[in-house]
C-alpha positions in Angstrom: 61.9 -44.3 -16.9 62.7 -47.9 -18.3 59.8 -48.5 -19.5 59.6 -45.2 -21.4 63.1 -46.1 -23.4 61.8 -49.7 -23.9 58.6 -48.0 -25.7 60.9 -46.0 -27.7 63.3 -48.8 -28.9 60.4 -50.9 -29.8 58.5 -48.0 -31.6 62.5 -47.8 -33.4 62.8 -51.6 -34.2 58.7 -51.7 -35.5 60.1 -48.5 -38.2 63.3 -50.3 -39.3 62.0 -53.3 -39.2 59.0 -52.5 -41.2 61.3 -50.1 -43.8 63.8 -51.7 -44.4 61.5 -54.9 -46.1 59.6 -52.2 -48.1 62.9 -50.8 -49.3 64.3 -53.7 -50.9 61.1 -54.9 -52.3 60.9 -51.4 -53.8 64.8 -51.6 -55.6 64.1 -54.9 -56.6 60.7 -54.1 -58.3 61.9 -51.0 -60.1 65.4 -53.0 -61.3 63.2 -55.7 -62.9 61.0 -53.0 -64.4 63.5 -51.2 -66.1 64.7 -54.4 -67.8 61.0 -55.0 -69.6 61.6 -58.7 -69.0 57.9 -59.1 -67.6 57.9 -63.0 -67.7 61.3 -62.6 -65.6 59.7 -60.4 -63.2 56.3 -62.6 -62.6 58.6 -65.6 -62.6 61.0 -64.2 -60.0 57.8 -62.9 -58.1 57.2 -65.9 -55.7 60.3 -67.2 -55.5 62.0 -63.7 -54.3 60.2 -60.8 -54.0 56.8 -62.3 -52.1 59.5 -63.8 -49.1 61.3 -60.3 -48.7 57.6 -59.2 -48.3 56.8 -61.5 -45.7 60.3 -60.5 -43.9 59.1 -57.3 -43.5 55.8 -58.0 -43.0 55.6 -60.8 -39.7 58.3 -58.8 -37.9 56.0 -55.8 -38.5 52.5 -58.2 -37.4 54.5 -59.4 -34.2 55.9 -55.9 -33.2 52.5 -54.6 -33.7 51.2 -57.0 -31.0 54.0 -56.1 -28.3 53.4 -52.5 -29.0 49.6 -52.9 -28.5 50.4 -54.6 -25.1 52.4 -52.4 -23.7 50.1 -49.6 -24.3 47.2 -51.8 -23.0 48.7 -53.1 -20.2 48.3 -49.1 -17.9 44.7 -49.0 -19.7 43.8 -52.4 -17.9 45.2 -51.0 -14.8 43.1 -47.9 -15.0 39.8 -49.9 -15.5 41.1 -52.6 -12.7 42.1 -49.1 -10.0 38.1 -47.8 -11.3 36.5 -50.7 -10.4 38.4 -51.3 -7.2 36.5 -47.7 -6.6 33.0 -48.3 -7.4 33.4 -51.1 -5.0 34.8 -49.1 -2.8 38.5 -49.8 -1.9 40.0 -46.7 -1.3 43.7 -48.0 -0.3 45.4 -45.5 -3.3 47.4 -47.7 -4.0 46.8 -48.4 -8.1 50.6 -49.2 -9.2 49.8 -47.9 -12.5 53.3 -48.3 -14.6 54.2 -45.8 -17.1 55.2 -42.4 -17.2 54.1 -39.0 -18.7 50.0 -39.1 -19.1 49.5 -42.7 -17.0 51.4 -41.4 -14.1 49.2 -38.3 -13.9 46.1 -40.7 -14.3 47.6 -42.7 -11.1 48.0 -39.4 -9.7 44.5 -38.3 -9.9 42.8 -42.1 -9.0 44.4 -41.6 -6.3 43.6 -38.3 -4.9 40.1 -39.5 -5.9 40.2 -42.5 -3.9 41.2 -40.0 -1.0 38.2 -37.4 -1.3 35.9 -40.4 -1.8 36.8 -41.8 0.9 36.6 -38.6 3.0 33.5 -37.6 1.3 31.5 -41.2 2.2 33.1 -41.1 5.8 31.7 -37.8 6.2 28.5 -39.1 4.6 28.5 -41.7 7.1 28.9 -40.0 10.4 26.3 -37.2 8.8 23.7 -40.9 8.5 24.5 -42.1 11.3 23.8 -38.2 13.2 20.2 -38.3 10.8 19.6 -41.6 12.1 20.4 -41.1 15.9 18.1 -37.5 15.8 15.0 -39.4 14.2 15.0 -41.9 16.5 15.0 -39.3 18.9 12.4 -37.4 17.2 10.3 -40.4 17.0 10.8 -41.5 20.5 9.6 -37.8 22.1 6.7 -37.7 19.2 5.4 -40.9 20.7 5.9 -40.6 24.1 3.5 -37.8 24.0 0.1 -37.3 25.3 -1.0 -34.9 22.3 -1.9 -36.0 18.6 1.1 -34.8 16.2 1.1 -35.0 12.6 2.2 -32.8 10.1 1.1 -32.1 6.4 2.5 -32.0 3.2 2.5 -28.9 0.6 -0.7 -30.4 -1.1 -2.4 -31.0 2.5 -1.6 -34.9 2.7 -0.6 -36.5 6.2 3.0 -37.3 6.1 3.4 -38.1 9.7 1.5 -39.2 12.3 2.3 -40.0 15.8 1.3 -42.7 18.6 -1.3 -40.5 20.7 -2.5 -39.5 17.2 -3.5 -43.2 16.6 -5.2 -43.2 20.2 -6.9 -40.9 20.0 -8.6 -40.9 16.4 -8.8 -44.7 16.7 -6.6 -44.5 13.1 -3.6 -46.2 12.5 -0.4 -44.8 10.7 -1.1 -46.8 7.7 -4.8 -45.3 7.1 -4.0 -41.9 7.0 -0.6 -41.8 5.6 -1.0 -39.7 2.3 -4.9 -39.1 2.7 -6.1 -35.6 2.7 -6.2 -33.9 6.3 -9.8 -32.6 5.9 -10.6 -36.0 4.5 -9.2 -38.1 7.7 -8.6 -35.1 10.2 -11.7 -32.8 9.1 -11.4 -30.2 12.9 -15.0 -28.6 13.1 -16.2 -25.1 14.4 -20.1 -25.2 14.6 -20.0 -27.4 11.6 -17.2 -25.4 9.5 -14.0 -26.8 8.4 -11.3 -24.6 10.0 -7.9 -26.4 9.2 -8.6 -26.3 5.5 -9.7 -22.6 5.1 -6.6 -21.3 7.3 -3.5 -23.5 5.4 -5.3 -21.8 2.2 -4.4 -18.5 4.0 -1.5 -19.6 5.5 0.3 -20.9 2.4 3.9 -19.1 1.7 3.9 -17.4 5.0 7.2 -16.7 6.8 5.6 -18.0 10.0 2.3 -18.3 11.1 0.3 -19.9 14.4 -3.0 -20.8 14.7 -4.8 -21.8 17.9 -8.2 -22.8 18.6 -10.3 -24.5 21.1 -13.0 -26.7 21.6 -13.3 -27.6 18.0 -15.1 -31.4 17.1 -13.1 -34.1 15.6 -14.8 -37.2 14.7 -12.8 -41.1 15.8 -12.9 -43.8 12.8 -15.5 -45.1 15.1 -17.8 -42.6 14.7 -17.6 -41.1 18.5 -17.3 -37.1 18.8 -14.2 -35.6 20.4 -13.6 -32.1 21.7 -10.4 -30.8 21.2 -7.9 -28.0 21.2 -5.6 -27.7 18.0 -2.4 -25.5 17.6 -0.5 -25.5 14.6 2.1 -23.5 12.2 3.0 -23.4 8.8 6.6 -24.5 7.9 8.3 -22.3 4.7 10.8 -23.6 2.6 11.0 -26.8 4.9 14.2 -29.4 3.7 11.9 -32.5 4.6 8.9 -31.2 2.7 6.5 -30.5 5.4 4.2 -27.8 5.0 2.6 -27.6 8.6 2.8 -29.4 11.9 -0.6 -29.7 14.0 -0.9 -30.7 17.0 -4.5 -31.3 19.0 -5.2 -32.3 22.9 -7.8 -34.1 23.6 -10.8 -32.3 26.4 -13.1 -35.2 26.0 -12.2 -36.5 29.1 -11.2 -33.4 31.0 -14.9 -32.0 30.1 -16.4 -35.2 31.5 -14.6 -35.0 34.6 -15.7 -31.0 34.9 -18.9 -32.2 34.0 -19.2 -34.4 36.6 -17.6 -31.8 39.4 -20.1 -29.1 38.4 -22.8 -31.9 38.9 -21.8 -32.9 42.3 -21.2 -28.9 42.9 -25.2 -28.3 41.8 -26.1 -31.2 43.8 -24.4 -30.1 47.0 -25.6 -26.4 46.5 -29.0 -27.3 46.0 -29.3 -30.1 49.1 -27.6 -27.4 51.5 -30.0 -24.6 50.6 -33.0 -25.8 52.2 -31.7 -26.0 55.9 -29.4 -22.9 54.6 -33.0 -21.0 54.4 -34.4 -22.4 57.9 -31.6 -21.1 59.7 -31.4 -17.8 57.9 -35.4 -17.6 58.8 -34.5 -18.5 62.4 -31.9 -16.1 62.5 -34.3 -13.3 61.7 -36.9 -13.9 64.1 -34.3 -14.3 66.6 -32.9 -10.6 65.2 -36.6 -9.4 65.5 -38.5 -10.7 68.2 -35.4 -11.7 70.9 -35.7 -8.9 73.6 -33.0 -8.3 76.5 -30.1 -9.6 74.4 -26.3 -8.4 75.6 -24.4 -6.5 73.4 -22.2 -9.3 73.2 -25.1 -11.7 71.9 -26.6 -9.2 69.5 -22.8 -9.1 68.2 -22.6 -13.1 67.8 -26.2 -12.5 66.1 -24.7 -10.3 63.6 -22.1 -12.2 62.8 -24.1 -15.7 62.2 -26.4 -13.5 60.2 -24.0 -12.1 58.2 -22.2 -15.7 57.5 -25.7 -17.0 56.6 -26.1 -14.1 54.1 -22.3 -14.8 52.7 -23.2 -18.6 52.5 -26.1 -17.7 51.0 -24.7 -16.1 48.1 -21.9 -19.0 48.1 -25.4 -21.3 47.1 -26.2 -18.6 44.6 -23.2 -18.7 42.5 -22.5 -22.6 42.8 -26.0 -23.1 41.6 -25.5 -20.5 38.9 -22.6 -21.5 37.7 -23.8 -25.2 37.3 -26.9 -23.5 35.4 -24.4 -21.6 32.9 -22.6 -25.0 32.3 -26.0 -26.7 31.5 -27.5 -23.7 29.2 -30.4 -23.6 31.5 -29.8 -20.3 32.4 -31.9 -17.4 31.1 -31.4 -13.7 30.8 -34.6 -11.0 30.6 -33.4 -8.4 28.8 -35.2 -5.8 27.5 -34.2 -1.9 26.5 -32.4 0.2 29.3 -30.9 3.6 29.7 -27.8 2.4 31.2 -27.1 5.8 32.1 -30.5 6.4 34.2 -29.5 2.4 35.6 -26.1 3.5 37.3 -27.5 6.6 38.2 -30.2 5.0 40.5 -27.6 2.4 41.6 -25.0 5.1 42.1 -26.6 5.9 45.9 -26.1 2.4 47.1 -22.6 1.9 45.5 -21.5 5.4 47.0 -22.8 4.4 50.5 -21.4 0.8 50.2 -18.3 2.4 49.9 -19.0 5.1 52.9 -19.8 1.7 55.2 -16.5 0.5 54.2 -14.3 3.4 53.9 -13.6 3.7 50.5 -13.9 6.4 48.1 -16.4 5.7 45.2 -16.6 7.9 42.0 -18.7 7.4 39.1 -18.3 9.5 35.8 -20.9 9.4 33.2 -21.9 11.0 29.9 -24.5 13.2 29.4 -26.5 11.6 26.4 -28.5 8.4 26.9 -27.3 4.8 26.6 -29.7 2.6 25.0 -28.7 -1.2 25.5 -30.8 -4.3 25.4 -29.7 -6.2 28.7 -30.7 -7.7 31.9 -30.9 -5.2 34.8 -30.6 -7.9 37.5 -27.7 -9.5 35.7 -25.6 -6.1 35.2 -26.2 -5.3 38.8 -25.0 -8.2 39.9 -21.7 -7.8 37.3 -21.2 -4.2 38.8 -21.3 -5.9 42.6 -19.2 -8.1 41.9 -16.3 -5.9 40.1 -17.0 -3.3 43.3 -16.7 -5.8 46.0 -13.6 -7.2 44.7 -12.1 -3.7 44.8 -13.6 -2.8 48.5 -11.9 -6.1 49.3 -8.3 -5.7 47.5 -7.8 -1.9 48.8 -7.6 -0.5 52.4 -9.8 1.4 54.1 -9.2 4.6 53.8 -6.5 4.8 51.5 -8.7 2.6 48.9 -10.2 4.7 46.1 -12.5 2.9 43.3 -13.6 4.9 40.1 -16.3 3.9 38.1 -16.0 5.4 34.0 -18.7 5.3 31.8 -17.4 6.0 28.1 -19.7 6.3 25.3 -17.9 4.5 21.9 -19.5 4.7 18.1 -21.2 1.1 18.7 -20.4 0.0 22.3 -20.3 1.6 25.9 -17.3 0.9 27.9 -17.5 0.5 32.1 -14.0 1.1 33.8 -13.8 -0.1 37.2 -10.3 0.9 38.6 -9.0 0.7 42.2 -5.4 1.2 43.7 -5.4 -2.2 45.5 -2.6 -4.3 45.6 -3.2 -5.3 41.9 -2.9 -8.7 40.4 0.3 -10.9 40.0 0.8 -11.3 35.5 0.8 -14.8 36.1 -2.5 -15.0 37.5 -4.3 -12.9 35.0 -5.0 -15.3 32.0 -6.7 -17.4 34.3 -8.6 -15.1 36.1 -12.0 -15.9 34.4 -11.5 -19.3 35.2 -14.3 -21.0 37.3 -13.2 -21.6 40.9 -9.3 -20.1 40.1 -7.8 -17.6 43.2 -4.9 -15.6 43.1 -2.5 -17.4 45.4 -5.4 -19.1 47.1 -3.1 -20.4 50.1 -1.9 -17.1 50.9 -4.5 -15.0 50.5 -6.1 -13.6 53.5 -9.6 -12.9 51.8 -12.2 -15.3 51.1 -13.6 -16.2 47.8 -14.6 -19.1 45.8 -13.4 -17.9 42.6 -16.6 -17.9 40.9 -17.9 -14.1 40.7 -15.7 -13.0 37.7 -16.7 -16.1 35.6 -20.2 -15.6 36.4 -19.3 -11.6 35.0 -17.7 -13.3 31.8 -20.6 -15.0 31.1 -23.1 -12.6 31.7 -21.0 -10.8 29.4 -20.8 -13.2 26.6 -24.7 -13.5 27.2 -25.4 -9.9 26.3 -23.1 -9.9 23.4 -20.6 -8.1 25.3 -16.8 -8.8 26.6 -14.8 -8.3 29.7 -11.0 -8.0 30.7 -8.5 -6.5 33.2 -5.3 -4.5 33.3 -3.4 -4.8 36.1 -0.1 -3.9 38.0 0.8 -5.5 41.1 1.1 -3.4 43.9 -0.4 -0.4 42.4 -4.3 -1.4 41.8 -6.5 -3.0 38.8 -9.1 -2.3 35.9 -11.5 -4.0 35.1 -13.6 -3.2 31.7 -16.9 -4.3 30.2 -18.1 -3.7 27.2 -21.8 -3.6 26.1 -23.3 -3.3 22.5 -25.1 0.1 22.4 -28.5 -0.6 20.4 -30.7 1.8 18.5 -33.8 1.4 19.4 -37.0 3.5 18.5 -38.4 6.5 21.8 -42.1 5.8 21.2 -41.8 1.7 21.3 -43.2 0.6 25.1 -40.9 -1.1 27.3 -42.2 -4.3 27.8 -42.8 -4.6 24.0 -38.6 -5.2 23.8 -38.3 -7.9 26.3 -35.9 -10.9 24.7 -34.8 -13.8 26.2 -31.1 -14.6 26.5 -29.8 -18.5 26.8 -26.6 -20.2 27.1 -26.7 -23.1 24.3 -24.5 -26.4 23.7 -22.1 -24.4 21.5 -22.2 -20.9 23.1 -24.3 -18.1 23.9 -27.6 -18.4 21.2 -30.2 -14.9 21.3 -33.4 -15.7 20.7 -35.3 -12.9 18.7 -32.7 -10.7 18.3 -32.7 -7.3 17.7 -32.2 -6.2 14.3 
C-alpha cells in the first residue's frame, strides 16, 4: 500500500513539476510578444527564459528516471522469480513488491512454481517406475532360453534379446534396425513365412501365429531348426509392431536323433535271437508229445510273449525307419469298401475271442483310394486293439463307421472305454508318449498311434480323437478318395510312397 501512494505522489510532483516550468515560460513568452520589442525578447532569451526552461526541464529528466525505476524494479523481480524457475527452484517465495497487476503476477509465479514442482515430482517417480520395469523387462528377456525380438511398423528389429544373440551368433548391434527377413529370414521349404504373414497381419486387433520346424540360418552359415510364435501389437505406445519369439530344436532333434539310433540298433541286434527262440518255441508247440496241461499253458504264454515282443521289434524298427525316410509304402488302387469287408471276419472274431462287441457300418457304393493294404490294416489293428484293451469284456462295445464325404472317406473307431484324460490328448501322437504311464495297468510302448499318424500323413490323409474320460473314445482317419478309371489293371496303379527330409514326398502321383 506504501509503495502504491509513493507512485502516486511522484507521478503528482513529475506533473507540477514539469507544468509549472512550461507555465511561466509560456506568460513570459506571450508578455514579451505583445510588446513587439523583438531585440528585447532575443536579448532576454538566454539570460531568463532558457534558465526557467531548464528548471522545468532537469526536475522533469531526474523524476523521469525515479519513475522508470520504480516501475522496473517488480519487472526485474519477475525475470529474476522466471529464471529461478527454469532452473528449477520452486521455494514460491518471489517477494515481488507492488500492488494491483505485480501482486497478481507474484500470485500466479507462485502457483506455477507449485504445479511445476508437483508436475516434475510426479514426472520423477513415473521415471523412476519406467526405469525400475525395464530393467525388469530386460532382466526376464535375458534370462531366457528363447530368442525374443520384436519388430518395428516398417519390419526393422528394434529389440533383441541375450538367447537371441546365442543362438543366431548376432550381436545386438548387427541387427538393430536391419530388416527381419534380411537378418531373421524363418524358412518353410525354402519360403519366407515371417514376411508374407506381418503383410497379412498389419492393422489387426490381435493376431498369433505359430509354426514349427521352420530353418533359420546363424551369421556363421550353420542351419537351425526352430519353432517360432509371434503376435502383432496394434496401436502399441512404444512403437512395436510385433514381438517373435523362436526356440531352438537343433539340439533336441540331435538328441532324438541319437535315441531313435540307439532304439534301431537295439531292435535290430535283439531280433535275431528274438527269431531263434520264436522258431524253438514252435517246434517245441509242434513236435513236444506228453506235455501237462500246465506246461502246454507256460508254452502258450512264452509264445505269446515272443509274438508281443515280436511286434515290440516291429514298431521300434519302424519307427526308426519313418524318422530316417527309408520307409516305403506300396500303394496301388483299392476298394476300401471290399478291403474292410474281407477284414470284417477277423475283426468280428477278434472281438468274439475277447468279448467285445464289434460293428462295422459301411456304404453301399464303392470307395476307390490309392493306399497300402498292409499299412491300413495294420492302422485298423492298431485303433481296434487299443479299444479291446481300454474297454471290459463284456460290457466293451467298439463300432467301426465308414462315411463316404465329397472328396475323402472318413473311418470312425469308437469304444466306451474309460476314455482319455484332456491333458493327455495333444500328445497322444507323440512317439513313445502313454497315458499316465506309471499307473496304467496295460502295456504299451507308446508307438502304435504314431506309427497310424504317419501312415496317415503318408497316404495324404489325417488322423485324430475325441474323447471323454470315463465314457469311451473316437478315433478318425481320413483318406483322400481318388477317381480312378474301371478298365485300368491293378498292377498298372502301383505308386510308391516315401517319407522325405522335409515331410511325406509321393512319387508319381496321381493326377
Amino acid at each position: 500500500m506504501k509503495s502504491e501512494l509513493f507512485r502516486r505522489q511522484t507521478l503528482a510532483l513529475f506533473f507540477i513539476v514539469s507544468i509549472i516550468p512550461a507555465l511561466i515560460v509560456g506568460a513570459v513568452w506571450y508578455a514579451f510578444t505583445t510588446t513587439n520589442t523583438l531585440n528585447f525578447l532575443l536579448l532576454d532569451f538566454n539570460s531568463f527564459m532558457l534558465p526557467v526552461m531548464m528548471l522545468g526541464i532537469i526536475p522533469a529528466i531526474i523524476l523521469s528516471f525515479i519513475f522508470a525505476e520504480i516501475l522496473a524494479r517488480p519487472v526485474r523481480e519477475i525475470h529474476r522469480a522466471i529464471h529461478r524457475l527454469a532452473v528449477g527452484d520452486f521455494s514460491r517465495q518471489f517477494n515481488i513488491k507492488g500492488s494491483g497487476e505485480f501482486a497478481e503476477i507474484n500470485v500466479a509465479l507462485e502457483q506455477v512454481a507449485r504445479k511445476l514442482e508437483e508436475t516434475l515430482s510426479q514426472a520423477s517417480s513415473e521415471t523412476d517406475l519406467i526405469k525400475a520395469e525395464r530393467g525388469k523387462l530386460h532382466s526376464v528377456l535375458n534370462s531366457m532360453s528363447d530368442g525374443v525380438f520384436a519388430l518395428d511398423r516398417s519390419g526393422r528389429i528394434v529389440l533383441f534379446n541375450k538367447a537371441a544373440c546365442e543362438i543366431t551368433g548376432r550381436t545386438i548391434t548387427e541387427v538393430a534396425g536391419q530388416l527381419a527377413e534380411k537378418v531373421m529370414p524363418f524358412r518353410s521349404n525354402g519360403e519366407l513365412i515371417m514376411t508374407r504373414w506381418l503383410a497379412l497381419g498389419s492393422g489387426a486387433e490381435h493376431k498369433v501365429g505359430q509354426w514349427k520346424g521352420l530353418e533359420l540360418y546363424r551369421a556363421d552359415g550353420h542351419s537351425l531348426t526352430v519353432n517360432v510364435e509371434a503376435v502383432v501389437l496394434k496401436d502399441d505406445p512404444n512403437g512395436i509392431a510385433a514381438l517373435v519369439t523362436f526356440h531352438d530344436l537343433t539340439k533336441s532333434n540331435q538328441l532324438e536323433e541319437m535315441k531313435i539310433d540307439f532304439v534301431a540298433l537295439a531292435a535290430h541286434e535283439l531280433r535275431t535271437p528274438l527269431t531263434e527262440i520264436k522258431g524253438y518255441l514252435d517246434i517245441l508247440h509242434t513236435e513236444a508229445k506228453g506235455l501237462t496241461k500246465t506246461q502246454q499253458k507256460f508254452l502258450g504264454q512264452a509264445m505269446t510273449s515272443a509274438s508281443q515282443l515280436g511286434d515290440l521289434m516291429h514298431n521300434l524298427l519302424n519307427v526308426a525307419r519313418i524318422e530316417h525316410g527309408e520307409i516305403s509304402y506300396q500303394s496301388e488302387v483299392i476298394d476300401y469298401r471290399s478291403f474292410l469287408m474281407d477284414s470284417a471276419e477277423n475283426i468280428k472274431e477278434r472281438g468274439t475271442q475277447q468279448d467285445r462287441i464289434i460293428t462295422i457300418t459301411l456304404p453301399k457304393q464303392p470307395l476307390l483310394i490309392l493306399a497300402d493294404e498292409s499299412a491300413l490294416k495294420e492302422v485298423i489293428d492298431n485303433l481296434v486293439s487299443n479299444a479291446i484293451t481300454h474297454t471290459q469284456p463284456g460290457t466293451g462295445r467298439i463300432d467301426i463307421t465308414v462315411t463316404a464325404r465329397r472328396t475323402s472317406i472318413e473311418t470312425a473307431i469308437t469304444d466306451n472305454g474309460s476314455g482319455i484324460p484332456n491333458h493327455a490328448l495333444p500328445h497322444l501322437f507323440t512317439r513313445f508318449y502313454r497315458v499316465d504311464e506309471l499307473k496304467s495297468a496295460t502295456r504299451g510302448t507308446g508307438l502304435g498311434l504314431y506309427i497310424c499318424k504317419s501312415i496317415m500323413e503318408a497316404h495324404g490323409g489325417s488322423i485324430s480323437v475325441e474323447s471323454v474320460e470315463g465314457e469311451g473314445s473316437t478315433f478318425t482317419f481320413i483318406l483322400p478318395l481318388h477317381t480312378v478309371a474301371t478298365n485300368v489293371v491293378k498292377d498298372d496303379n502301383k505308386r510308391t510312397i516315401t517319407r522325405g527330409a522335409h515331410g511325406w514326398i509321393k512319387n508319381n502321383p496321381v493326377r
